[in-house]
C-alpha positions as CSV (number, residue, x, y, z in Angstrom):
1,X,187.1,67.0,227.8
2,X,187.3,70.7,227.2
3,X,188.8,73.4,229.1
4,X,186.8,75.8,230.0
5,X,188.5,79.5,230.5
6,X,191.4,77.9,228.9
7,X,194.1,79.4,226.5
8,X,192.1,78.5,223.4
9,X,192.8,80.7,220.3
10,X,195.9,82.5,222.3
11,X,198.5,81.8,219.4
12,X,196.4,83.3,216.8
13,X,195.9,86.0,218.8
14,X,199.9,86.2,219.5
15,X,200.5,85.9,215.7
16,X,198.1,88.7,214.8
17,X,199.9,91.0,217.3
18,X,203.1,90.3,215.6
19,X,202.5,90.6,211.7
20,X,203.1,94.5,211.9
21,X,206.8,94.0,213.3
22,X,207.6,91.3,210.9
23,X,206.3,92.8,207.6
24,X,208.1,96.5,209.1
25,X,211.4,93.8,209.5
26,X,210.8,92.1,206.1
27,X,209.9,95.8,204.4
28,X,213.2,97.3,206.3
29,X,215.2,94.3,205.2
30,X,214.3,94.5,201.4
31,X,215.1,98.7,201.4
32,X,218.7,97.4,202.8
33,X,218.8,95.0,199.8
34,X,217.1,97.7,197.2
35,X,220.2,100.2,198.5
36,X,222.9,98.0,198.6
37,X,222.3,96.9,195.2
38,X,222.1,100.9,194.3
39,X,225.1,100.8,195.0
40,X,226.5,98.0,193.7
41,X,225.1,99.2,190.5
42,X,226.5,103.0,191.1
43,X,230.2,101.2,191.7
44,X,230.4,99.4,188.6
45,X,229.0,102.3,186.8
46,X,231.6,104.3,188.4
47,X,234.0,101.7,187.3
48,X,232.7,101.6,183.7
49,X,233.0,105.6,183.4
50,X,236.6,105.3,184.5
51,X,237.7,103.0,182.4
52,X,236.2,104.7,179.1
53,X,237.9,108.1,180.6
54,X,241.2,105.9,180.7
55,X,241.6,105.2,176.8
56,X,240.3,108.6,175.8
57,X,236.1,107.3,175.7
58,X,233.0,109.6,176.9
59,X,232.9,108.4,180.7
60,X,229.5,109.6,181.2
61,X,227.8,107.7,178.1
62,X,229.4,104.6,179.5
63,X,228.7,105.0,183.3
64,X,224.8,105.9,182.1
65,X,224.8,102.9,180.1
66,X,226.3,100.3,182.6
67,X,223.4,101.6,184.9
68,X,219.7,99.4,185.3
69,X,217.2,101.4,183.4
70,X,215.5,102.1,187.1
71,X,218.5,103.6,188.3
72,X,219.7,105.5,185.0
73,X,217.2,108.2,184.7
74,X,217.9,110.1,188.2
75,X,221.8,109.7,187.8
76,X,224.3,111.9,187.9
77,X,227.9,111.3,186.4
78,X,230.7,113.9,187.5
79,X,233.9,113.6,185.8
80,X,236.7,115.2,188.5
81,X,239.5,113.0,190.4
82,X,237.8,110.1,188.7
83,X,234.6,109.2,187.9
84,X,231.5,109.8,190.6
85,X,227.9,108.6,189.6
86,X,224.7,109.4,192.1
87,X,221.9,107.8,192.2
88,X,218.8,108.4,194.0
89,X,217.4,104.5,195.1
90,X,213.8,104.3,195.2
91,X,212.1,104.1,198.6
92,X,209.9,100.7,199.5
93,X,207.2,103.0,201.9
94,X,205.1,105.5,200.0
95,X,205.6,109.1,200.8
96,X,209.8,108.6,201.8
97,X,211.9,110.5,199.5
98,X,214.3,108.8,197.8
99,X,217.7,107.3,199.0
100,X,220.7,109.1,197.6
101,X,223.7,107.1,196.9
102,X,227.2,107.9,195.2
103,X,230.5,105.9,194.2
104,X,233.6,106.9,192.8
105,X,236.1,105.3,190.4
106,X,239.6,106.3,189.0
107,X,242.3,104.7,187.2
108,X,245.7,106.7,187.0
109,X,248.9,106.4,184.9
110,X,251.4,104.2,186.6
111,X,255.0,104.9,187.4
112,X,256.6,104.2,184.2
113,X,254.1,106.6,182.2
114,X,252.2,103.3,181.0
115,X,248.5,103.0,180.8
């Protein structure tokens, strides 16, 4: 027997309504993942620079180079109370700017005037 004025078709209307909020929490999810790797990348870069500063190395050449190619062009590598590298993260939604993001690295001479 069918129902007449029935809930027929109700779900699919349900699930249509909600696609927009889950791609917007899926899309919002993935920028979190895109900038925490930016930085993850931007520590060890920071990291790298530091430690080629340490035994006398050109800190900037190796912070550039520990950086993925997507991240290395928009960098920045200062070289003052350690090593700090900014990057700019790209954005998942057209027409946003760009994340900045920046990490800082230092290793210092110890007590006994060792490296």
């Amino acid at each position: 027997m069918a129902r007449r004025g029935g809930e027929g078709g109700q779900a699919s209307v349900d699930l249509i309504a909600a696609l927009p909020a889950l791609a917007l929490a899926v899309l919002l999810m993935a920028q979190l993942a895109l900038a925490g790797y930016g930085l993850w990348s931007a520590g060890v870069a920071a990291r790298a620079g530091a430690r080629a500063a340490y035994v006398g190395g050109d800190a900037e050449r190796a912070a550039r180079a520990s950086l993925p190619g997507a991240l290395r062009s928009g960098a920045t590598v200062t070289e003052r109370n350690g090593v700090q590298v900014r990057v700019r993260v790209p954005s998942l939604v057209p027409g946003l700017s760009r994340v900045p993001l920046a990490a800082r690295a230092a290793l210092e001479v110890g007590e006994d005037g060792g490296r």
